[in-house]
C-alpha positions as MATLAB code, in Angstrom:
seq = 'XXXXXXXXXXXXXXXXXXXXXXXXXXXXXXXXXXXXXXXXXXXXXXXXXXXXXXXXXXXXXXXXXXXXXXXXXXXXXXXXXXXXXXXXXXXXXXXXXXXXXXXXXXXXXXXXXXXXXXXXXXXXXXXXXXXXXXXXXXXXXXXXXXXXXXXXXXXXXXXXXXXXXXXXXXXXXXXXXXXXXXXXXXXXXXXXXXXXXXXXXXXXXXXXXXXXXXXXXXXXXXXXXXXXXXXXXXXXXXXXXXXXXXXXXXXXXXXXXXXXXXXXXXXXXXXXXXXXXXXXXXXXXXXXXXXXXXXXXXXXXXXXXXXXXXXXXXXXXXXXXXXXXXXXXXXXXXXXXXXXXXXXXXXXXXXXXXXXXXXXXXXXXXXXXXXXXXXXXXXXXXXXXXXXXXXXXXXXXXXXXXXXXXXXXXXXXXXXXXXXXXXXXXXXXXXXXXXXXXXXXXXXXXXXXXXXXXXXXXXXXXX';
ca = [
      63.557   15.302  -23.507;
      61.853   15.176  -20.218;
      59.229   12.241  -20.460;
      57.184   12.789  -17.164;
      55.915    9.603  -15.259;
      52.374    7.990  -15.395;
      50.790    5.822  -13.278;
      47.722    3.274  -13.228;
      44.620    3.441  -10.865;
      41.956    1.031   -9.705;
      38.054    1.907  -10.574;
      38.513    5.558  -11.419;
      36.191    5.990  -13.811;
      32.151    5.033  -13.322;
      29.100    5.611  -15.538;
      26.610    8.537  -14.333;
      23.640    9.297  -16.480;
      24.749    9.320  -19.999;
      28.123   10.934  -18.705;
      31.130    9.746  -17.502;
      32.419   10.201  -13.923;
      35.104   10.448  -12.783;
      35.562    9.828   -9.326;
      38.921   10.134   -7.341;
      40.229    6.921   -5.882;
      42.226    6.430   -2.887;
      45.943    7.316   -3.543;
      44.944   10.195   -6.573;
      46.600   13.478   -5.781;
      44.775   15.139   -8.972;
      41.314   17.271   -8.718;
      38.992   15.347  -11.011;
      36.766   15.098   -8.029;
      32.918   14.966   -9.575;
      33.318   15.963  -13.068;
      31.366   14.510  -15.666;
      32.045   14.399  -18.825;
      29.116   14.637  -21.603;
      29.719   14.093  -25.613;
      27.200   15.939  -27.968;
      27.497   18.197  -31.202;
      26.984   22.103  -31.309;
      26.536   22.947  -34.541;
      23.957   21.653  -36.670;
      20.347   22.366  -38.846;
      16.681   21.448  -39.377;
      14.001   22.580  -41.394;
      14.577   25.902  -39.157;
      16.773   27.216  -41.504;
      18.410   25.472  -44.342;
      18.236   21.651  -42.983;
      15.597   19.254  -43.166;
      12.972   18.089  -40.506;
      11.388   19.439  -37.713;
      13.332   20.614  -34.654;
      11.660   18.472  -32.370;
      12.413   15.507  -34.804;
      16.241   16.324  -35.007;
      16.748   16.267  -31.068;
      14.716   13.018  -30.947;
      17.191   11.462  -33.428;
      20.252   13.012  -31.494;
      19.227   11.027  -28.362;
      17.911    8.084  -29.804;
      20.120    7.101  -32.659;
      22.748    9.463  -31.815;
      23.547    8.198  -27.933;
      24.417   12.311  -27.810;
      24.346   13.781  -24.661;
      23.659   17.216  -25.730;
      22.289   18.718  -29.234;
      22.634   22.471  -30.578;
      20.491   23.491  -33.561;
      22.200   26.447  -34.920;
      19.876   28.068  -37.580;
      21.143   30.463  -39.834;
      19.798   34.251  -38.784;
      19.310   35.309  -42.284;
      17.654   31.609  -43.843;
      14.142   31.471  -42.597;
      12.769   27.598  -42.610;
       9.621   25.466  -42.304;
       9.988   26.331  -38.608;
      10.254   29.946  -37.037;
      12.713   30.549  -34.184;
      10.660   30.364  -31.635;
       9.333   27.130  -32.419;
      13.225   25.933  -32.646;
      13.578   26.926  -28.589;
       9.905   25.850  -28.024;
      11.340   22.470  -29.019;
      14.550   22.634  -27.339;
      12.450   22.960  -24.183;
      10.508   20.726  -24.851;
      13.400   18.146  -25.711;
      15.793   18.666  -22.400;
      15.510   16.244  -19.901;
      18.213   15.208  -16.679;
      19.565   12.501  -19.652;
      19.680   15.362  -22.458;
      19.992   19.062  -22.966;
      18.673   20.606  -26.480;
      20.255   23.612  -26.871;
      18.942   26.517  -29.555;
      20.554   29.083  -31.230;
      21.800   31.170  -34.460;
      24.704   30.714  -36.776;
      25.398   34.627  -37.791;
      26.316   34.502  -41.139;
      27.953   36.669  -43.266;
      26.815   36.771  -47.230;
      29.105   35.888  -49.688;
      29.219   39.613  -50.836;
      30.934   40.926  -47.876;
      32.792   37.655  -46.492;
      33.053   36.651  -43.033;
      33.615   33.802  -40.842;
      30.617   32.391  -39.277;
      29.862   32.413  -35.248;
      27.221   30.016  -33.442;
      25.537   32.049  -30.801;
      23.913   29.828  -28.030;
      21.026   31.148  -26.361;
      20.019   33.671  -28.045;
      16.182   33.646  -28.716;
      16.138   37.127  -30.650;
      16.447   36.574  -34.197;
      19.639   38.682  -35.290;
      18.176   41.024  -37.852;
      19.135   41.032  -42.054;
      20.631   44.807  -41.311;
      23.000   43.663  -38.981;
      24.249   41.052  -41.448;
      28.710   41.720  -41.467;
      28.363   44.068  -38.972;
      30.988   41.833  -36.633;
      31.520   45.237  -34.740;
      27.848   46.127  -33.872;
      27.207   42.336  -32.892;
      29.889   42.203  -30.199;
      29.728   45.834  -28.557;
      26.108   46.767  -28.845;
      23.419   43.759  -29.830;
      24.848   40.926  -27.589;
      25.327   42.958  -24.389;
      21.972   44.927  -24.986;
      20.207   41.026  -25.339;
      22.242   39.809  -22.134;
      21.162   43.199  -20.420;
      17.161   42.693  -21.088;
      17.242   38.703  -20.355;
      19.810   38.405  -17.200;
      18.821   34.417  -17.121;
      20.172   33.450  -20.729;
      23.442   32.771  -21.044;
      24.904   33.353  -24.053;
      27.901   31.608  -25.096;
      30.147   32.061  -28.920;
      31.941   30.024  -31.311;
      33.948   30.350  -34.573;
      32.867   27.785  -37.167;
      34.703   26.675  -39.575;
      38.008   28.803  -39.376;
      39.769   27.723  -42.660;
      42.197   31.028  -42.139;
      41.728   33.953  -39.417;
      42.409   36.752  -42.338;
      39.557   35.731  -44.837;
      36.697   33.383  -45.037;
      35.534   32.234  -49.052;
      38.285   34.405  -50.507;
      37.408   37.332  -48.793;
      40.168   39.358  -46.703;
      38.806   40.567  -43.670;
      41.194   41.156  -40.135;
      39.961   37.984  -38.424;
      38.022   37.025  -40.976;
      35.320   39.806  -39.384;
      34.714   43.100  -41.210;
      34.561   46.408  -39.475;
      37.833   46.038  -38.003;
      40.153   47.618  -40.749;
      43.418   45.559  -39.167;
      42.972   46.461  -35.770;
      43.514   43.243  -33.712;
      44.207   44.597  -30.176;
      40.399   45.929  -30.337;
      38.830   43.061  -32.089;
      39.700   40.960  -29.629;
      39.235   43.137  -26.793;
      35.242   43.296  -28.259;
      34.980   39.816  -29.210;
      36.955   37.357  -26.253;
      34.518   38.018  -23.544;
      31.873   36.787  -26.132;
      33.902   33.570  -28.096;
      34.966   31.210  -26.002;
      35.094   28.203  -28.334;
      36.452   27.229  -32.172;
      35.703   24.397  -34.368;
      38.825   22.536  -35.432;
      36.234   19.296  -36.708;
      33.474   20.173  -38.917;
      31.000   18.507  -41.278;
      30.386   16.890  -43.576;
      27.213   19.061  -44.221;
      25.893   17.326  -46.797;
      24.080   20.175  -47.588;
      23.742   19.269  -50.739;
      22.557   16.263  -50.585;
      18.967   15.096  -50.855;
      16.358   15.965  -48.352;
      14.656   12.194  -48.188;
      18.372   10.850  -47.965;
      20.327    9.296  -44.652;
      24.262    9.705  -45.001;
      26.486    6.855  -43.920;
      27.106    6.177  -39.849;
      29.874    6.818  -37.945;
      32.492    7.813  -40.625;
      35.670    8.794  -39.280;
      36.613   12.466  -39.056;
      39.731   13.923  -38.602;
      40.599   17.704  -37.405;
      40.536   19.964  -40.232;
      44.521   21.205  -40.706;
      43.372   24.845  -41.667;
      41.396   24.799  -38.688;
      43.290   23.975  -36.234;
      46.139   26.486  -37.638;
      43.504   28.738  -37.249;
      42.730   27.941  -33.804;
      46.672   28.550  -32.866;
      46.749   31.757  -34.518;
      43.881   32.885  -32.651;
      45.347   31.549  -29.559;
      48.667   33.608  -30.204;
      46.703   36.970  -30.820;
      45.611   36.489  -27.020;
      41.816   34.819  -27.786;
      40.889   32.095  -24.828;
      39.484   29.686  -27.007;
      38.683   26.274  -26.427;
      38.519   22.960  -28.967;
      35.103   21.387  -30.310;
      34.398   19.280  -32.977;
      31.065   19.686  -34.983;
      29.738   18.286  -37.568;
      27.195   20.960  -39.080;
      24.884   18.373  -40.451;
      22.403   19.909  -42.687;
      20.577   16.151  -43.184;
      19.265   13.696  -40.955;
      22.308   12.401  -39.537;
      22.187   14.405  -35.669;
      24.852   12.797  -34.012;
      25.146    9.758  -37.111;
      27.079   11.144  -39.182;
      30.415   10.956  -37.595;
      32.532    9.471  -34.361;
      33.781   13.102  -33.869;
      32.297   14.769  -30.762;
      32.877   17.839  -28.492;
      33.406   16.806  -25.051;
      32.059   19.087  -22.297;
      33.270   18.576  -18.397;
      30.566   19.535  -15.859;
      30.678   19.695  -12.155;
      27.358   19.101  -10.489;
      23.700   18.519  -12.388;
      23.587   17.672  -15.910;
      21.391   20.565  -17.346;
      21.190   23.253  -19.687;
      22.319   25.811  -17.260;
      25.439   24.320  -16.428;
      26.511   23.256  -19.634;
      26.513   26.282  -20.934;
      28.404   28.000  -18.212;
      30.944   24.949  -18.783;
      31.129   25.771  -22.572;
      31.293   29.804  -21.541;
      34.683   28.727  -19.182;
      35.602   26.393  -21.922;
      36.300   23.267  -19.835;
      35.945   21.001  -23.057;
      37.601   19.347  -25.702;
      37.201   17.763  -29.261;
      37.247   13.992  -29.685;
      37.362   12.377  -33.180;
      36.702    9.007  -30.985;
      32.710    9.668  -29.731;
      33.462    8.485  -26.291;
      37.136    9.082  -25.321;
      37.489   10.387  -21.687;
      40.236   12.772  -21.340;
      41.510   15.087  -18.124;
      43.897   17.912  -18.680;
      45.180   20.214  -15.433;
      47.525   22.240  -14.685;
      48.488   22.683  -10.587;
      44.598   21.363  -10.205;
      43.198   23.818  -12.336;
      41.269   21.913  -14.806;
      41.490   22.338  -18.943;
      39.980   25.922  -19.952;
      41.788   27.493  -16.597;
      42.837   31.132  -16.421;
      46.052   30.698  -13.203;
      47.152   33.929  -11.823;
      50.400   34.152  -12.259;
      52.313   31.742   -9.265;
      55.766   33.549   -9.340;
      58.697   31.819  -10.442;
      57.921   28.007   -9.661;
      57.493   25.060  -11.398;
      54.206   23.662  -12.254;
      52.610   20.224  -11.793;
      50.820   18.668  -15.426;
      48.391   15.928  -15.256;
      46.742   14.294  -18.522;
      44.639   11.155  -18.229;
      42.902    8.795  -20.868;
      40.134    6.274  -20.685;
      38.387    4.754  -23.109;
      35.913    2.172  -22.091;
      35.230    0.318  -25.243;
      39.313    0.348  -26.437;
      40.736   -1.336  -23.418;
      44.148   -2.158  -25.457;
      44.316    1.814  -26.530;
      47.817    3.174  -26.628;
      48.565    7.477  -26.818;
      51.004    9.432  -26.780;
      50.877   13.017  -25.236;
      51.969   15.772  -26.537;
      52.407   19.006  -24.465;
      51.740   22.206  -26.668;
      53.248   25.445  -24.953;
      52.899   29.020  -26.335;
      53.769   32.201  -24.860;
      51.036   34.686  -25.946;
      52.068   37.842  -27.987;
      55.761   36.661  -28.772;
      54.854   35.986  -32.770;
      55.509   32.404  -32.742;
      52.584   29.761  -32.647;
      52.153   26.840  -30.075;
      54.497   24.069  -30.564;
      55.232   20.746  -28.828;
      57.201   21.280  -25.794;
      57.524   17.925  -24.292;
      55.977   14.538  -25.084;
      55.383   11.211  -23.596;
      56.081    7.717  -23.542;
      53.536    5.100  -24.384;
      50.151    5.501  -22.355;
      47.675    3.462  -22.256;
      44.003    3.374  -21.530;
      43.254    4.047  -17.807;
      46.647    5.520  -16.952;
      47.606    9.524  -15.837;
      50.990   11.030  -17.086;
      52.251   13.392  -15.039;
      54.849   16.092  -15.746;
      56.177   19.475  -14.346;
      57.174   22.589  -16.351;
      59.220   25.639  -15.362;
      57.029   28.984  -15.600;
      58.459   32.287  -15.541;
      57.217   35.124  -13.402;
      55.211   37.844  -15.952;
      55.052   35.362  -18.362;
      51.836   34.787  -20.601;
      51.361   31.253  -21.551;
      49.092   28.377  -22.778;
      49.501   25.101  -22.623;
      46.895   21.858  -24.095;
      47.705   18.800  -24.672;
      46.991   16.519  -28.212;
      46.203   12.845  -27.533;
      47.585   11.283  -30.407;
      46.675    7.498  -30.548;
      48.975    4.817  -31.602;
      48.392    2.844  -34.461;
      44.586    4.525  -35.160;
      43.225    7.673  -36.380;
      41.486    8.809  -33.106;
      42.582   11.700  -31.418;
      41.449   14.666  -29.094;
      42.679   18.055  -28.327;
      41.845   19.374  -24.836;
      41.582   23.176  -24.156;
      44.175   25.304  -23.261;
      45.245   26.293  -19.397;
      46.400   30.297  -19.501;
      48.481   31.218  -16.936;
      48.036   34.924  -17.236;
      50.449   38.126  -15.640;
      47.585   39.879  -15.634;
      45.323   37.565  -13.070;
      48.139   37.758  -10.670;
      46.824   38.251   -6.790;
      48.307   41.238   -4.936;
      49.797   40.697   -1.638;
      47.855   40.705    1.840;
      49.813   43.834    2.879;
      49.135   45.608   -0.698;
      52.303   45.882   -3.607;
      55.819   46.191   -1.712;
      57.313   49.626   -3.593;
      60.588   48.763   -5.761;
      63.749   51.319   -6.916;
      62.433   52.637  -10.266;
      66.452   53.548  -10.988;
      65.159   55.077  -14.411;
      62.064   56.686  -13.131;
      59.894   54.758  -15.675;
      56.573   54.758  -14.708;
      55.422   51.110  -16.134;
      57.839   47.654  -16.590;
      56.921   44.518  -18.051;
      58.669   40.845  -19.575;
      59.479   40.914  -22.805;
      58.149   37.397  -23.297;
      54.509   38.912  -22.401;
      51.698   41.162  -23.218;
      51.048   42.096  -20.504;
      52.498   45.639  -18.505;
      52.705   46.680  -15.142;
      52.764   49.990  -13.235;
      56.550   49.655  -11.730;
      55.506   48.784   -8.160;
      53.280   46.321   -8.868;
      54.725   43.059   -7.059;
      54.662   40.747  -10.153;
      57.646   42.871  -11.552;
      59.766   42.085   -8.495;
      59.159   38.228   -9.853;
      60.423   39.209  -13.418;
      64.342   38.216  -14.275;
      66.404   41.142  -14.535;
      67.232   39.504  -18.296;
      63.556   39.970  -18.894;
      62.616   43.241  -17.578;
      61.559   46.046  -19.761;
      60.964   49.340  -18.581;
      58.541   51.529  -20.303;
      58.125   55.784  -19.695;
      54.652   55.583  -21.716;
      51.876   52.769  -21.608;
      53.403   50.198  -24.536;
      51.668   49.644  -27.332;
      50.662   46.333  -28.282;
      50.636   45.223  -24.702;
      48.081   45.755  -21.997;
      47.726   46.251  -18.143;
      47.414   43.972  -15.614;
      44.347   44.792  -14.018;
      44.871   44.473  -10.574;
      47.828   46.801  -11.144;
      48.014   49.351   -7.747;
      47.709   53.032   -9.383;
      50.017   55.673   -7.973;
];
């Protein structure tokens, strides 16, 4: 097995505001340019819903005792609190500073009589109301759009939570673990991807049952759920984009305490609650179970949570880097997770490292087929300790593939088919598109009918 090469820099990495830059030195041929990276939790409750405090007390604690960068409460839509809503995003305001965002939102939650996974929904001041309670469906094609429609400056951004299995949540079978949806996947995630762009593979402990004049323990160790991260692959395979972040869904006062697990956001520009949201919205994050490990994943300098047109047949350039700046004897190994979307078959390992250690880049290059729909992350497994992280995937995606200057060169269609495609991707063409002159003839499938299952690239030419 190909083991790629890695290399050591000199004062990459520098400390800006409570984030980490990093900063390309002389000799680096990757594109971390001025990203920052910022550690914080998206997922937890106050006395808005079913947690204790007030809201302006929880983002206090997440600064102060925390050292988090960023907070989220996420109050249940259907558990009214000590505190209404609009006090929750009064004190979010009130909270952000350069050093900190406070984010606000609503965990839509399904009742244990109709089952459901649950989704945090950032932004989004309009309590979700009790009738729309399971109604997955009516949340994704009518409620969120008509919200984003009458307040053009919020950006709202999704997130499974929780994911023990993508066919049921508590027991319950539902396609996704969303009702309304009676099996259908091609539509449920044509409604719900533009909307989810994240998933919890770390999350809790609640203590929600625990009392309310009681502190839990510091800085316990947390490692990814199993389920969930199954969960997260399965999604992946079904053609979701979703990205890695580790929560912990405290329900007591422990904002940021509780555990060393954090999701890591990566942010080009000003630290503030515009642009971390549109980072979270593109993805570009990962989930830590160390609460400071620096981490940068790319892919031909397209940086973790990437969609690449497709480049043809050619082989593509991987970079991974680690830093952690209080582990200075830290050891990983990468591992390289492929999967081509739609094929069936989850993402598995397809090529791993040596030993790298803290402050070094491993490089590798990978072989991509033209009209081929694939994903690749990376797992940061360290040696000898139980701290990991999981980056986001980079799609390279058929159907993002630029058309020629002089428009789509026109191809023999021997058959007369109307529409061709690779049968390692979900993606179709009309027949003189100029991605299916990139396709090996071993690979090409011609179709007389749009294919079901599979769906059109959308810069396609139509005849």
């Amino acid at each position: 097995m190909k083991r790629g090469t890695f290399s050591v820099y000199g004062a990459v990495v520098l400390i800006s505001c409570s984030g980490f830059l990093f900063s390309g030195a002389s000799g680096d041929n990757d594109s971390r340019g001025e990203w920052n990276i910022y550690f914080g939790n998206l997922h937890s409750h106050s006395g808005g819903s079913d947690g204790v405090g007030a809201p302006a007390d929880a983002y206090k604690w997440a600064k102060d005792e925390g050292k988090l960068d960023f907070l989220c409460l996420s109050e249940h839509n259907h558990k009214e609190g000590d505190y209404t809503l609009d006090q929750v995003f009064s004190a979010a305001n009130s909270a952000t500073s350069s050093k900190f965002v406070a984010l606000a939102g609503q965990e839509y939650s399904t009742l244990p009589t109709s089952g459901g996974n649950h989704v945090n929904i950032y932004d989004l001041s309009a309590r979700i109301p009790g009738d729309l309670n399971n109604n997955y469906r009516q949340i994704f094609t009518q409620f969120l759009g008509d919200y984003v429609n009458s307040n053009p400056n919020r950006i709202v951004v999704c997130q499974f939570n929780h994911p023990e299995s993508i066919e049921h949540d508590y027991g319950i079978v539902a396609i996704g673990g969303f009702a309304n949806y009676g099996g259908n996947w091609p539509e449920f995630v044509n409604n719900v991807d533009p909307w989810v762009s994240l998933i919890a593979i770390i999350s809790g402990p609640s203590d929600s049952n625990m009392g309310r004049d009681v502190t839990p323990p510091r800085d316990v160790h947390r490692d990814v759920d199993p389920k969930m991260k199954r969960s997260w692959h399965e999604y992946l395979e079904k053609g979701f984009h979703l990205s890695p972040v580790a929560d912990q869904d405290n329900h007591s006062q422990s904002w940021g305490t509780r555990t060393t697990a954090r999701t890591a956001v990566l942010i080009q520009g000003a630290f503030n609650k515009e642009n971390l949201l549109k980072a979270l919205k593109a993805g570009n994050c990962y989930a830590t179970e160390d609460k400071n490990l620096q981490v940068w994943f790319e892919i031909d300098g397209a940086v973790m949570g990437s969609r690449i047109a497709d480049p043809g047949e050619k082989e593509v350039s991987v970079t991974v880097r680690i830093d952690d700046p209080d582990e200075t004897d830290s050891q990983y190994t990468i591992h390289l997770y492929q999967d081509k979307v739609g094929d069936g078959e989850l993402p598995d390992i397809v090529e791993s490292s040596d030993v790298v250690k803290t402050g070094e880049t491993w490089r590798t290059s990978l072989q991509h087929q033209a009209g081929t729909h694939e994903l690749f992350f990376a797992h940061i497994d360290q040696e000898n300790s139980q701290d990991d992280a999981w980056t986001a995937p980079i799609w390279i995606d058929p159907a993002l593939a630029p058309e020629s200057e002089g428009g789509p060169e026109i191809i023999t269609n021997p058959g007369g088919e109307q529409y061709a495609g690779s049968k390692n991707s979900n993606v179709y063409h009309y027949y003189n598109c100029k991605v299916v002159q990139q396709i090996k003839p071993e690979n090409l499938v011609r179709y007389s009918t749009p294919p079901s299952g599979k769906r059109l690239h959308q810069n396609c030419p139509v005849e």
